[in-house]
KOLTOR-814713 format. One record per residue (C-alpha): x, y, z; residue number from 1. Coordinates in steps of 0.1 Angstrom, whole numbers, padded with zeros to 4 digits. Example, Ala and Ser with C-alpha at 12.3 -4.5 7.8 and 13.67 -1.06 7.14 Angstrom:
<recs>
<<0123,-0045,0078>,1>;
<<0137,-0011,0071>,2>;
</recs>
This chain:
<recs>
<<1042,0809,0781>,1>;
<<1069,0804,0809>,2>;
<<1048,0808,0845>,3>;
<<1065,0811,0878>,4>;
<<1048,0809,0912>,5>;
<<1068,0820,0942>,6>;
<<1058,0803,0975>,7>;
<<1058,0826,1001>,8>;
<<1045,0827,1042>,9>;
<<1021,0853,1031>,10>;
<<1008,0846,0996>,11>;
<<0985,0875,0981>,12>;
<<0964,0860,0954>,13>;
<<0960,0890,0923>,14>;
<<0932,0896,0904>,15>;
<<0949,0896,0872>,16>;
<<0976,0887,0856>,17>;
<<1011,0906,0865>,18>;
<<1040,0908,0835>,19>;
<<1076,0918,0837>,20>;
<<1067,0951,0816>,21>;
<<1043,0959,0847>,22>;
<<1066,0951,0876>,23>;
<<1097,0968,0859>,24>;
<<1111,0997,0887>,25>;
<<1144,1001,0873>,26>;
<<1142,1001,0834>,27>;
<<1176,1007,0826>,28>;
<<1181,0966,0831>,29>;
<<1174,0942,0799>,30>;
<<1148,0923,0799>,31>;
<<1143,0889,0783>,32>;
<<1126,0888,0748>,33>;
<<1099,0861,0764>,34>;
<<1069,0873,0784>,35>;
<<1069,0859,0823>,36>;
<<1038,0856,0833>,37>;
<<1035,0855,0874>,38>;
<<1001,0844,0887>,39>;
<<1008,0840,0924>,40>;
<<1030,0873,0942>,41>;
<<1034,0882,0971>,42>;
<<1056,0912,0982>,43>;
<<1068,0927,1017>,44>;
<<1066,0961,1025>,45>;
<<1098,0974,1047>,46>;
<<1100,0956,1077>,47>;
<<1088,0990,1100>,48>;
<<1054,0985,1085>,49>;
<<1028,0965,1090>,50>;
<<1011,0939,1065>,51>;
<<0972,0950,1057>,52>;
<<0951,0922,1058>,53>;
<<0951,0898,1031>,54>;
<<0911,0907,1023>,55>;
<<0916,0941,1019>,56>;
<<0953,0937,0997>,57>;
<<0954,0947,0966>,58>;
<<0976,0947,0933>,59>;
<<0980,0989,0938>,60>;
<<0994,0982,0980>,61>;
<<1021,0955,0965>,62>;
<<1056,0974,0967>,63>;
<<1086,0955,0951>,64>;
<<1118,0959,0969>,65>;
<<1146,0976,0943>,66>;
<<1181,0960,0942>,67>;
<<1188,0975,0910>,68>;
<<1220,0991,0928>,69>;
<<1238,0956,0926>,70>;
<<1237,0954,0891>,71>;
<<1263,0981,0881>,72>;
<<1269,0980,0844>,73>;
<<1302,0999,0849>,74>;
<<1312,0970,0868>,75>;
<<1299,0940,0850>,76>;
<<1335,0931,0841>,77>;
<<1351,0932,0876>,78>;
<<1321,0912,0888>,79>;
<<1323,0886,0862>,80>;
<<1358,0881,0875>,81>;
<<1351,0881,0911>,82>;
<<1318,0859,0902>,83>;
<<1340,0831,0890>,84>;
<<1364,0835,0917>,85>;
<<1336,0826,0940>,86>;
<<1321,0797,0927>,87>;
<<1357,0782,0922>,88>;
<<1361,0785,0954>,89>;
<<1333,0763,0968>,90>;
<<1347,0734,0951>,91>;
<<1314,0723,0928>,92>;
<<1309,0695,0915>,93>;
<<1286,0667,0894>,94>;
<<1256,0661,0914>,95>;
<<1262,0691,0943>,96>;
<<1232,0705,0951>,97>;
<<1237,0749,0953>,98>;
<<1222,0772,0977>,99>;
<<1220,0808,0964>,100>;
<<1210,0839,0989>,101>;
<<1209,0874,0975>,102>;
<<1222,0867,0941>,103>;
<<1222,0886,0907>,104>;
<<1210,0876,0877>,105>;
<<1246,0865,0863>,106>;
<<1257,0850,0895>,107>;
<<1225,0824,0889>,108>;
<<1236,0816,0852>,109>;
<<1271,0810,0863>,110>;
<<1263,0785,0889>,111>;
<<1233,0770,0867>,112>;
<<1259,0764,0838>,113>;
<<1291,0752,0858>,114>;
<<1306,0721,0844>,115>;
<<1305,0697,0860>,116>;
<<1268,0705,0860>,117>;
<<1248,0709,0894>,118>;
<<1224,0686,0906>,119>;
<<1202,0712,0919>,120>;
<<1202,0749,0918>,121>;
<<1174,0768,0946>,122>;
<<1180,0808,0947>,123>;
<<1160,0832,0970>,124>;
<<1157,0868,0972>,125>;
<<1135,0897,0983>,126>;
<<1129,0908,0951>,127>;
<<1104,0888,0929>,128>;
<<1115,0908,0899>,129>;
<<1151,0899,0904>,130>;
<<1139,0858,0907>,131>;
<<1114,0863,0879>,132>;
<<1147,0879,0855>,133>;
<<1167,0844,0872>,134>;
<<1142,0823,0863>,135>;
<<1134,0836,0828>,136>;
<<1174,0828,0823>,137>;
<<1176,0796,0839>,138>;
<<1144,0779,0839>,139>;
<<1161,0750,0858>,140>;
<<1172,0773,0888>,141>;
<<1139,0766,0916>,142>;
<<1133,0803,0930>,143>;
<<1114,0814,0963>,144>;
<<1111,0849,0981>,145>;
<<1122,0853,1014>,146>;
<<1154,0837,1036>,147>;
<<1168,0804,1038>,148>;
<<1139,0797,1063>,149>;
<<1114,0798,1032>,150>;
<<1135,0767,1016>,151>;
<<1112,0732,1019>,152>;
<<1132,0706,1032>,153>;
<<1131,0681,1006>,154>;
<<1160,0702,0991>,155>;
<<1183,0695,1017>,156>;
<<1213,0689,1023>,157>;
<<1234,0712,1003>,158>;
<<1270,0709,0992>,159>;
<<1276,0749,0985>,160>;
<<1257,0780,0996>,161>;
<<1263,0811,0981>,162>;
<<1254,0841,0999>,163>;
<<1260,0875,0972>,164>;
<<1247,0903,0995>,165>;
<<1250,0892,1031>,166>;
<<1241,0930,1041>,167>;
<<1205,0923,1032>,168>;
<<1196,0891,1047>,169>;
<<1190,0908,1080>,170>;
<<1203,0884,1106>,171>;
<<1238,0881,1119>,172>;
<<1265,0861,1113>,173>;
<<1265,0840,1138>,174>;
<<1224,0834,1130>,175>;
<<1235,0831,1093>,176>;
<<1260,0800,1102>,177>;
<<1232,0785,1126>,178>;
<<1211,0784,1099>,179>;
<<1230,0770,1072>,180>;
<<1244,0741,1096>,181>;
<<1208,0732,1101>,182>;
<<1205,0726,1057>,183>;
<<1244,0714,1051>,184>;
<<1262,0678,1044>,185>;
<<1290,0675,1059>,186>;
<<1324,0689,1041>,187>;
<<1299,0714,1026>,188>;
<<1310,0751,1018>,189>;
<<1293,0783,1028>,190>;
<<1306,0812,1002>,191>;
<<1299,0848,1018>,192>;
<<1310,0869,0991>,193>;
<<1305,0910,0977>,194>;
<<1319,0920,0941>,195>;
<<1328,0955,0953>,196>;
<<1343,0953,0986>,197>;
<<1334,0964,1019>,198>;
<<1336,0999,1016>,199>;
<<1313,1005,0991>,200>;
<<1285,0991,1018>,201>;
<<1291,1008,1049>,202>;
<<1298,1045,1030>,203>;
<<1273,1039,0998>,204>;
<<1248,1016,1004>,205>;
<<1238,1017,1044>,206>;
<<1232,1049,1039>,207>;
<<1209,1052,1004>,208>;
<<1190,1023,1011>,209>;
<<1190,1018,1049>,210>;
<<1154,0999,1047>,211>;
<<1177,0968,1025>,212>;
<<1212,0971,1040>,213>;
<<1210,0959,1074>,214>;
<<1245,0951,1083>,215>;
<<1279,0955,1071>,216>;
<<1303,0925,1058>,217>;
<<1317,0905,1085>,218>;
<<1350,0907,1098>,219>;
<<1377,0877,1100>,220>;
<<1371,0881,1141>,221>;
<<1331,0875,1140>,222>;
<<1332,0849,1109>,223>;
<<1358,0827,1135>,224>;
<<1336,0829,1165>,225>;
<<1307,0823,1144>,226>;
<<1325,0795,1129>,227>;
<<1338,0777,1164>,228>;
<<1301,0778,1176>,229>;
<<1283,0761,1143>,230>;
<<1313,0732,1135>,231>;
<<1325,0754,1106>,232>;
<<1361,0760,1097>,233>;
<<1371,0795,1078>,234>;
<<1392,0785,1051>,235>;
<<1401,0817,1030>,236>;
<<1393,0853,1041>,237>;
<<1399,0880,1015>,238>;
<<1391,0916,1023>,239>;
<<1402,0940,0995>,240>;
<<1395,0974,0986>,241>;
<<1373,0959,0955>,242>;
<<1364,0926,0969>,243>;
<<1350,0902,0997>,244>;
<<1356,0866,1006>,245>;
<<1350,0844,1029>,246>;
<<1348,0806,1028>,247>;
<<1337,0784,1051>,248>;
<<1338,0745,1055>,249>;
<<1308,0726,1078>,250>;
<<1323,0697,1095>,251>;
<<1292,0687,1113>,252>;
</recs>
């Protein structure tokens, strides 16, 4: 049986084993045939509340965070599109070692199966049940919950970092650049991208689910001054009605 323990700040030790079956918000999703077991969890409650203490936490006060809105079967094949579009675009290659922020399920497989292959493959999320559904995929893919700050540092430096669902991080641009030029090597490629444009955020998803999406896509104006202050150049910028990219090279 496949086992996945998810570092966190904050771990919550259970009293009993956790499956897939029991974590499962949004069943319309596929799960894997194998059972994933999860013996250590931890989970966040929205940022507006407060954690109880970790003595009186139980399995009943864990709440896991639903991104189940990102994975739009009516969209799968625009997104498998854009997906490759991406990851073409950062350039990877044998032995690059991959950041990935906020991404789906698919997004991880891609990456995890590029040819040339990737040296190293580290995703985080908010959701444990999206990393535990990446993991079960890819066993190869090293998964934590939380930010980039959650990331030990004997994975860096890394050659490409993917961030899927900027919106969700919960820090700025300008803090999102800051923070990848601390974990980057030089000539390395930052990938801030969205399958379904910008639209679809700021009319759709800021307001259904204004406890996850924080901020809207960034604009070519703040990705440039953002760039200018962290030794990044802005490469490619596409803002389309059904699409997002933006690619930025660290020259630090």
């Amino acid at each position: 049986m496949l086992s996945l323990t998810i570092p966190s700040r904050s771990p919550i030790l259970l009293p009993k084993t956790l499956t897939l079956k029991t974590l499962n918000p949004f069943p319309h999703l596929p799960f894997p045939p194998k059972t994933l077991t999860l013996k250590t969890l931890t989970h966040r409650r929205p940022r507006s509340r407060s954690h109880p203490p970790l003595s009186s936490a139980t399995s009943d006060e864990l709440l896991e965070l639903d991104f189940s809105f990102l994975e739009s079967p009516s969209a799968a094949a625009a997104a498998a599109d854009a997906q490759s579009r991406a990851i073409a675009s950062a350039e990877v290659g044998a032995g690059s070692r991959v950041l990935l922020s906020f991404p789906t399920v698919g997004f991880g497989e891609r990456v995890a199966e590029s040819a040339p292959p990737c040296e190293l493959v580290v995703a985080i999320h908010e959701s444990l049940l999206v990393l535990s559904m990446i993991k079960e995929a890819d066993d190869r893919i090293r998964c934590f919950q939380g930010g980039i700050g959650v990331v030990p540092e004997k994975f860096f430096p890394f050659d490409a970092v993917f961030v899927c669902y900027f919106p969700a991080l919960g820090i700025s641009v300008d803090e999102l650049l800051g923070s990848v030029a601390k974990r980057c090597s030089p000539g390395a490629r930052l990938v801030i991208s969205f399958d379904q444009g910008r639209k679809v955020i700021e009319q759709k998803h800021r307001q259904q689910y204004p406890d996850l999406v924080k901020f809207d896509l960034p604009d070519r104006a703040a990705l440039e001054k953002a760039a200018n202050d962290h030794s990044f150049q802005l490469t490619e910028f596409v803002d389309e009605t059904t699409f997002y990219l933006a690619v930025l090279k660290f020259h630090g």
